[in-house]
Each structure stands twice: as structure tokens, then as C-alpha cells.
C-alpha positions as CSV (number, residue, x, y, z in Angstrom):
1,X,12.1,-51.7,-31.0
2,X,13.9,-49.3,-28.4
3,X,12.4,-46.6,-30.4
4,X,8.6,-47.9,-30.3
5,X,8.4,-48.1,-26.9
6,X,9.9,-44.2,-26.4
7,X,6.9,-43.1,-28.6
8,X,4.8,-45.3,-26.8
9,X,5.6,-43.8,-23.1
10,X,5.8,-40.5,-24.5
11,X,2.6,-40.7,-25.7
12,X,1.2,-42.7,-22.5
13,X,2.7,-39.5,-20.7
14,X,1.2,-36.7,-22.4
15,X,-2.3,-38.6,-22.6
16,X,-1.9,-38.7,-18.4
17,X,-1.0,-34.9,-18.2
18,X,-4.5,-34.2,-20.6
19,X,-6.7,-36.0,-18.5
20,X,-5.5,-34.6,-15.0
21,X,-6.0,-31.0,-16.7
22,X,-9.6,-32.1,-17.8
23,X,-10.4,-33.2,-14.7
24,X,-8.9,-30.4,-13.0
25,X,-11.3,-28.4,-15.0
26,X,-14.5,-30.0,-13.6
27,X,-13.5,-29.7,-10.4
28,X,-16.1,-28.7,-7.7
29,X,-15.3,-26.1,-5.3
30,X,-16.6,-27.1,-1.8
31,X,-19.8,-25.8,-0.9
32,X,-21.4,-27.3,-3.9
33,X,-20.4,-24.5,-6.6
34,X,-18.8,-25.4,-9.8
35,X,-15.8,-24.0,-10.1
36,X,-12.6,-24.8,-11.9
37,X,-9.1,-25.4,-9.9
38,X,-7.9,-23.0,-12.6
39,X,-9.8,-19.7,-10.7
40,X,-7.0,-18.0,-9.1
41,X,-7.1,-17.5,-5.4
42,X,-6.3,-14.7,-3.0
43,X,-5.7,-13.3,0.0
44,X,-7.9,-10.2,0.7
45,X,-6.9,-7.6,3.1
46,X,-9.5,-5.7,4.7
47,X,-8.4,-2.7,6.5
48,X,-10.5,-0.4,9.0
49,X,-9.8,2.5,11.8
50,X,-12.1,0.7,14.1
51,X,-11.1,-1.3,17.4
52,X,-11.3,-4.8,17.4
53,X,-14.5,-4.8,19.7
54,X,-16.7,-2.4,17.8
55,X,-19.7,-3.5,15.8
56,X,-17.7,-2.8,12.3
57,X,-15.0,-5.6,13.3
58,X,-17.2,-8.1,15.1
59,X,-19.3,-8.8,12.1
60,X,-16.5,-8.1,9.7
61,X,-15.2,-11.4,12.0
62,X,-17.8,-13.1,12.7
63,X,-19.7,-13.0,9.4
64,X,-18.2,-11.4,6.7
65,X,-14.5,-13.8,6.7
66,X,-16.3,-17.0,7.5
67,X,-19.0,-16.3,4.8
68,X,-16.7,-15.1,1.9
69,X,-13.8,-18.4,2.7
70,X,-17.2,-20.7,2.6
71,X,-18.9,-19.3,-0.5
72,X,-15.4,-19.2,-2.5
73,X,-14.8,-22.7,-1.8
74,X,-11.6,-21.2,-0.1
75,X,-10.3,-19.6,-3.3
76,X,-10.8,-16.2,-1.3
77,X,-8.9,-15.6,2.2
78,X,-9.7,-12.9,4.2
79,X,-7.4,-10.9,6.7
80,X,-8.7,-8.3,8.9
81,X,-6.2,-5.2,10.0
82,X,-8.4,-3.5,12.1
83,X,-7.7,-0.3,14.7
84,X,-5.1,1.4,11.7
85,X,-2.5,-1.2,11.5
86,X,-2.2,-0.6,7.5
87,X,-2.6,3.4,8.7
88,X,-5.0,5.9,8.9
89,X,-8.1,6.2,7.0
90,X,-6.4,8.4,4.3
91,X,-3.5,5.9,3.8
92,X,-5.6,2.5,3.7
93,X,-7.9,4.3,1.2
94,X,-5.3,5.1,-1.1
95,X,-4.1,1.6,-0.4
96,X,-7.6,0.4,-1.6
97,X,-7.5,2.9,-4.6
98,X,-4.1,1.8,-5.8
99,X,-4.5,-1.9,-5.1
100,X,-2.1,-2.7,-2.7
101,X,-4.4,-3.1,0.4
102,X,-7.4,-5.4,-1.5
103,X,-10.3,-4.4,0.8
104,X,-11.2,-1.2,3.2
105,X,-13.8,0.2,5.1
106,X,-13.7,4.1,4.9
107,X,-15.8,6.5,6.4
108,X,-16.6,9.5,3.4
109,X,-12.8,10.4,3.3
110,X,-13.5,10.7,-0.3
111,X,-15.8,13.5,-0.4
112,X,-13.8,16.0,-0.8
113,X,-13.2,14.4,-4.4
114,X,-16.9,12.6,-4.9
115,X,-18.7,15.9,-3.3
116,X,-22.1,13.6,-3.5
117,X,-20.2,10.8,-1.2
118,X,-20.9,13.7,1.3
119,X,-24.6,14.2,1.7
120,X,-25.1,11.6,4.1
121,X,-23.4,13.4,6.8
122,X,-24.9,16.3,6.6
123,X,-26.0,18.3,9.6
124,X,-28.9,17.2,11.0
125,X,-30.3,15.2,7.8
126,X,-30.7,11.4,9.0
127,X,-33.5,10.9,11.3
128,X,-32.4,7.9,12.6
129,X,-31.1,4.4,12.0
130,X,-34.2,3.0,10.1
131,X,-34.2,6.1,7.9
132,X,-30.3,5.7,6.8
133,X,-30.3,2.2,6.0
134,X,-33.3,3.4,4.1
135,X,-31.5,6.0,2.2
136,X,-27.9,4.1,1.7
137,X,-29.3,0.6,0.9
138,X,-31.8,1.8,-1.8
139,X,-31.3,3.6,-5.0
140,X,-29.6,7.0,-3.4
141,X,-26.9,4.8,-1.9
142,X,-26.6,3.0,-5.3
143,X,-26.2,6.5,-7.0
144,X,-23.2,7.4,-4.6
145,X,-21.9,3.7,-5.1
146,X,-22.0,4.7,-9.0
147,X,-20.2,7.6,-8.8
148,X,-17.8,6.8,-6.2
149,X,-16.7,3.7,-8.8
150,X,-16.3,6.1,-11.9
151,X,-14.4,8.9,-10.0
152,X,-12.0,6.7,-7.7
153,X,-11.7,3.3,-8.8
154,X,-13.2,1.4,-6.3
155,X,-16.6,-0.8,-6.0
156,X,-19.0,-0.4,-3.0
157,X,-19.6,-3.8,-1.7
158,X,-22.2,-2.7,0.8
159,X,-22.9,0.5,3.3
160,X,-22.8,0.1,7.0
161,X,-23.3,2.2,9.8
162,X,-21.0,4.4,12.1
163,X,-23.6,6.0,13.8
164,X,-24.9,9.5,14.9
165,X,-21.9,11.6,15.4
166,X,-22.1,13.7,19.2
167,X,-19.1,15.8,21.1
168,X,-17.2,14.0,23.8
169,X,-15.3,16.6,25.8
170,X,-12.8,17.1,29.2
171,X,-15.4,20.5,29.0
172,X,-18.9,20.4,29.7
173,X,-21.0,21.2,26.6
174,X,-24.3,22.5,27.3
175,X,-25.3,25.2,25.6
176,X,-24.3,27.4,22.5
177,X,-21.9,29.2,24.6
178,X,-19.9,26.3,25.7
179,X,-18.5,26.2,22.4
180,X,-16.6,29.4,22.1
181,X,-13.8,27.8,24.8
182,X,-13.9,24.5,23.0
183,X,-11.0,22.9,21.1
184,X,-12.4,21.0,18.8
185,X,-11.3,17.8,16.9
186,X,-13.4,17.5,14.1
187,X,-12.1,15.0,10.8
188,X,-10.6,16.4,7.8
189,X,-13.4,17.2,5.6
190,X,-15.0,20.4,4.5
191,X,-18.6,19.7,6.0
192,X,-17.3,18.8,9.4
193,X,-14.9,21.4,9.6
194,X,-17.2,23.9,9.0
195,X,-19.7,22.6,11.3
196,X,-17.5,22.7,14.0
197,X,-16.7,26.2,13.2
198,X,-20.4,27.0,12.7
199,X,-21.1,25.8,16.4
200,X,-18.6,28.1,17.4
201,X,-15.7,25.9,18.6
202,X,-12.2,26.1,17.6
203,X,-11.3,23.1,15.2
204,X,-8.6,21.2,14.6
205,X,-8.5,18.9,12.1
206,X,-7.2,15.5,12.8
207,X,-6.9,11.6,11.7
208,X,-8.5,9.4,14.3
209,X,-5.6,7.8,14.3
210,X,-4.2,10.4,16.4
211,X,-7.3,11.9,18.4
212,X,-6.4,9.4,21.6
213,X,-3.1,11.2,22.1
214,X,-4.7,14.6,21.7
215,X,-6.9,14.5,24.1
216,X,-4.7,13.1,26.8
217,X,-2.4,15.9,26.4
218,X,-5.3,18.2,25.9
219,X,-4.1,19.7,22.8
220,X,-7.9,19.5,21.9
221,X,-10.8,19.4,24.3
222,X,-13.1,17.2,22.4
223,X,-13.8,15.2,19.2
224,X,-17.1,14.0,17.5
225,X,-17.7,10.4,16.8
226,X,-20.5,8.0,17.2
227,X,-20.4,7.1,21.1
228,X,-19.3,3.3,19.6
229,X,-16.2,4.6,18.7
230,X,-15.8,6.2,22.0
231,X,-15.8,3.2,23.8
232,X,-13.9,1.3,21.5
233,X,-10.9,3.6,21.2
234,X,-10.9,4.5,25.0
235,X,-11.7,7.5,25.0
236,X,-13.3,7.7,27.7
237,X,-10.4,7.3,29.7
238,X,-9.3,11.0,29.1
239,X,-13.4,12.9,28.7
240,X,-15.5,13.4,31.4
241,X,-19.0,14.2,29.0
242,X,-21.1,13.6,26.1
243,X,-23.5,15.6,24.1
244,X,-25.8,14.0,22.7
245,X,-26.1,16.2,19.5
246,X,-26.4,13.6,17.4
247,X,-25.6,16.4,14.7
248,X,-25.0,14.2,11.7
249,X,-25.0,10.7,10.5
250,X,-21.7,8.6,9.5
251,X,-21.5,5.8,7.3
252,X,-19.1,3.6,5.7
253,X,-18.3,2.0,2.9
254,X,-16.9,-1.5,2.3
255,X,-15.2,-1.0,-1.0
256,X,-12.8,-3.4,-3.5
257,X,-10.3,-2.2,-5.5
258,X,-11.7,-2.3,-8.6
259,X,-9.2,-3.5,-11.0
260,X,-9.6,-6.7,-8.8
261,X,-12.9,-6.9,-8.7
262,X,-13.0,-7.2,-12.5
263,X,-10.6,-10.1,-12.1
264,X,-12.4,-12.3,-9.9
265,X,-14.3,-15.5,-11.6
266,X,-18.5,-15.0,-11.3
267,X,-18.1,-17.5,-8.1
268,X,-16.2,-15.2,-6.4
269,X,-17.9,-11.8,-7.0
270,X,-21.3,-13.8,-5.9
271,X,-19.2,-14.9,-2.9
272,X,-18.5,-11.4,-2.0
273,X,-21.7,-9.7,-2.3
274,X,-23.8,-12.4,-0.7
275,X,-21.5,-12.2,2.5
276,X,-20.7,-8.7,2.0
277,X,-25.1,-8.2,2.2
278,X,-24.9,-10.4,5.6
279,X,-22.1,-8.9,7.0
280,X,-23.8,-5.4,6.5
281,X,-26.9,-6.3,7.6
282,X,-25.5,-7.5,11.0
283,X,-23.3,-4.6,11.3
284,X,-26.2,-2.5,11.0
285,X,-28.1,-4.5,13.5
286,X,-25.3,-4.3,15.8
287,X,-24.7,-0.7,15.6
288,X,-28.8,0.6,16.3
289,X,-28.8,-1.9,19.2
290,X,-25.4,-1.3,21.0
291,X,-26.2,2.5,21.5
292,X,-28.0,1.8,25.2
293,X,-25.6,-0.6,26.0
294,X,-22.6,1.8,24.8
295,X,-24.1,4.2,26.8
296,X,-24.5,2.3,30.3
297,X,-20.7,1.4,30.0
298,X,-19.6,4.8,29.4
299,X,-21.8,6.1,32.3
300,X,-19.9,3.3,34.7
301,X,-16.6,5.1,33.5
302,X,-17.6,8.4,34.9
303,X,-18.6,9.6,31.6
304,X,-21.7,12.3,32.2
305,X,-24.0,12.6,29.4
306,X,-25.9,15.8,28.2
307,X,-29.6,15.6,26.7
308,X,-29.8,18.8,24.9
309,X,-33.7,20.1,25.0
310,X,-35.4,21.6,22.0
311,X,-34.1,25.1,22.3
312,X,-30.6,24.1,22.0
313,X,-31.3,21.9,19.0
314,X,-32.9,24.4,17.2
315,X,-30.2,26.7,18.1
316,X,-27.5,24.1,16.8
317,X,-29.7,23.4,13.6
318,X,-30.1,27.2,12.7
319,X,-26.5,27.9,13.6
320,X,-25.1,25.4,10.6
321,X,-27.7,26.0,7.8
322,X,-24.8,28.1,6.4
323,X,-23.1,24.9,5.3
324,X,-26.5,24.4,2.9
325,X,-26.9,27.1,1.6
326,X,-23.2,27.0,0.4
327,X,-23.5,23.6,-0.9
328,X,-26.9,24.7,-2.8
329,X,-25.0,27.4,-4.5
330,X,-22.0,25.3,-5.3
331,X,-23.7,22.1,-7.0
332,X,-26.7,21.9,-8.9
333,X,-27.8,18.4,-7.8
334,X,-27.6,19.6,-4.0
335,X,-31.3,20.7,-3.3
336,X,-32.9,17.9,-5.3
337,X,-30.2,15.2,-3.6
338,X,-30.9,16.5,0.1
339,X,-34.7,16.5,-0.8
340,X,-34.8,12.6,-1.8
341,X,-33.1,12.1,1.2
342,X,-35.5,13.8,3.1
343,X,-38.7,12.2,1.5
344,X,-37.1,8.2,2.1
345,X,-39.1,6.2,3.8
């Protein structure tokens, strides 16, 4: 009898475990999508070099987290480590690459590997802010996305905008000649380096990480950035004036690591693209329209900006064609990238 009834619970049991796992496997995920309690969740880290109010981290905030935690069903968390606090831009890419940090959002640290990953900054090459979005968000930008994912492991979840790059400086900059007494900080890739050293300043290579510091103790002059990033990173408080060169174009990236990306259910990766197209969107939004208002709060700083007339762009333009004609000679797909570029609408 004893025995009976221990087959009996035993079988009672098992029966109760079967059906909690069934049902667990028709779970909904909230937000209406179907999806199983047996998708695995995470916590995504999404690092940046940006301060916390510049256009990359308010919409990372204020679309790009809520969107990707609503449209998981809160199987995805997101974490934002803005202004370097998972280091530079070299380290939190490698982070990226290597999967310890789950999300970044590089600028094109990764040319010097991906050469094509360059183009967009380019001197002089992006007409303006309808023209990159243009160029990144259609079929060139899916190209670089391509390549960037076979060379270095990681998966482009949308471009966004830095902006036009211009020279902030303790040293006015108003001709061709103001450059020779210039000391330079330029980032630490090839086509900016040379640029610098095409317009005749002396450069010095540095993260931006490390540019504040720098310039206070005037170890460089200047440094070239978007005027977002100027504000943002106060740097304002140790330059008196801006060129407004607007001698190339930066994006970046928001990339995956992409040994997690091929782990994520089909809810997720939707999850991540459709926020990841708001969030971009916004950013880019944010970016074109800030540039008056970025300007007007820099001006009640002290800051003095410097139109440069046609002359001096021409004589900027012609002094850096160098850097194309090396890159034409270098890589066969140069000419015909730069020329699809030019010929986006």
C-alpha cells in the first residue's frame, strides 16, 4: 500500500514539474511579443567617450535604453558608461571586440585596420548633414557595416553623427599662416594626422580622453572636434577661438559584439535594431539642430569664432589633396569609393 501511494506522488510530482515547464514555454513577453521564459537575458553595457549632455548620450538615454528594455520584454538591460568610464575609445573598442564591454559607440578608431571605415572622414568630402546621413544610412554605409563585421568582429547596429570637425585653439587661427605656430591635437589615425600636418601645424596625437588636460597646461594649442564635443567636455574653459573649417565629417558607430549578437533569440535582435533605428534617427536630429545653439553658448563663454572666406578654404582644400592622392595609389577601391560618395544624393 505504502508503496502505491510513493509511485503515486512521485508521479503527481513529475506531471506538476512538466506542465510548469510547458507553460513556461508559452509564456508572453510583455509588450505583446511571444517569447519563451527560456530566452536568456542580459545586461548590455554601452560605452562612449561622450559627456553625459551631448546629443550621443541624451538619445542613447532617452530613446535607445527605454526602447530596447520595452521591445525585449525586459530580457535586455541596458547600462550606459558614458564620458570614458570603461576608458578611452581604443580600450572600450577592444572591449567591444573581445566581448567584455557588450555595446560601444566608436568613432572610425578602426580604420587603421578596415582602411574603408575611413572614407567618411575625409577632408572636405561630406557636404553637410543631409548628405552624410545620406551616404552612411544607405548602401555605402552598409558596405563599411559589412566589412567592418568580417574584419573585426563586431555588427553595426546603426551610424550616428559626430559632426563636422573645426580647430578650437588658446591661438587665433585665421589664415594658412597661423598654423605653422600651432600645436596641434589631432586623434590617432593616419588621415587626421596627416591633415593636421598638411595644414601646417605641429601634431600631436592624442586620446580624447586626455585632450582636457592638454590644453590646460598648454602642452597643445588646439584640438579638432565637432563644436558639440567642445561644449560637452569643457573645453571651452581653457580656448579662447573656433575655426570654423568644418574640414571633415565624423561619425560613429553603434556596434555589438558579435559573438553576442549571434546569441540573442529573433525577439531580441528585432528589439535592438528597431530601437537602435530610433535612437539614431534622434541622435541625428539632435546633432544638425544643436549646432546654432552650441554655438550661442560657446560665444557667452568668451569663445570667438572664425568664418573662414573662400580663399582660405580653397587654400585649406588644396593644401590636403596630398592625403588623396596617397590613398588613390594605396587602394584600388579609393577613387571609385570617394566618387559614390560624392554622387549621393
Amino acid at each position: 500500500m505504502k508503496k502505491w501511494i510513493y509511485t503515486l506522488v512521485f508521479v503527481l510530482a513529475v506531471t506538476t514539474v512538466l506542465a510548469a515547464c510547458g507553460g513556461k514555454e508559452k509564456g508572453q513577453a510583455a509588450g505583446g511579443d511571444q517569447a519563451g521564459s527560456s530566452e536568456k537575458s542580459y545586461t548590455l553595457k554601452v560605452a562612449n567617450y561622450y559627456g553625459l549632455d551631448h546629443p550621443q548620450n541624451i538619445a542613447l538615454k532617452d530613446k535607445f535604453k527605454p526602447l530596447v528594455e520595452e521591445k525585449s520584454g525586459g530580457s535586455l538591460k541596458v547600462e550606459i558608461y558614458e564620458n570614458n568610464k570603461l576608458g578611452g575609445e581604443k580600450e572600450f573598442y577592444t572591449g567591444v571586440r573581445n566581448g567584455t564591454i557588450e555595446l560601444g559607440v566608436p568613432g572610425m578608431i578602426m580604420q587603421a585596420d578596415v582602411p574603408q571605415m575611413g572614407v567618411p572622414e575625409w577632408p572636405f568630402l561630406m557636404r553637410d548633414f543631409k548628405h552624410a546621413k545620406a551616404v552612411l544610412t544607405g548602401p555605402i554605409g552598409q558596405e563599411l557595416a559589412a566589412e567592418l563585421e568580417k574584419q573585426q568582429g563586431v555588427h553595426v547596429l546603426a551610424w550616428t553623427a559626430n559632426g563636422f570637425r573645426m580647430v578650437s585653439s588658446s591661438k587665433k587661427v585665421a589664415s594658412m599662416g597661423d598654423f605653422k605656430s600651432l600645436r596641434l591635437r589631432m586623434p590617432n589615425t593616419p588621415v587626421f594626422v596627416k591633415l593636421g600636418e598638411l595644414l601646417g601645424a605641429t601634431v600631436s596625437p592624442m586620446p580624447l580622453s586626455e585632450v582636457f588636460t592638454a590644453l590646460e597646461q598648454k602642452v597643445v594649442h588646439g584640438q579638432d572636434n565637432p563644436i558639440g564635443v567642445v561644449k560637452a567636455n569643457g573645453f571651452y574653459e581653457v580656448q579662447k577661438y573656433i575655426l570654423e573649417s568644418r574640414h571633415g565629417f565624423t561619425p560613429n558607430v553603434l556596434i555589438i559584439n558579435l559573438k553576442l549578437w549571434n546569441g540573442l533569440s529573433d525577439n531580441q535582435k528585432k528589439a535592438l535594431e528597431e530601437a537602435a533605428k530610433e535612437y539614431a534617427d534622434y541622435q541625428w536630429q539632435l546633432s544638425e539642430e544643436s549646432y546654432e545653439s552650441d554655438k550661442k553658448f560657446l560665444m557667452e563663454k568668451g569663445m570667438e569664432f572664425v568664418t573662414p572666406d573662400q580663399n582660405f578654404m580653397t587654400q585649406m582644400q588644396t593644401a590636403v589633396q596630398p592625403i588623396y592622392d596617397d590613398y588613390y595609389s594605396k587602394f584600388p577601391w579609393a577613387k571609385d569609393l570617394v566618387e559614390k560618395v560624392k554622387n549621393t544624393q
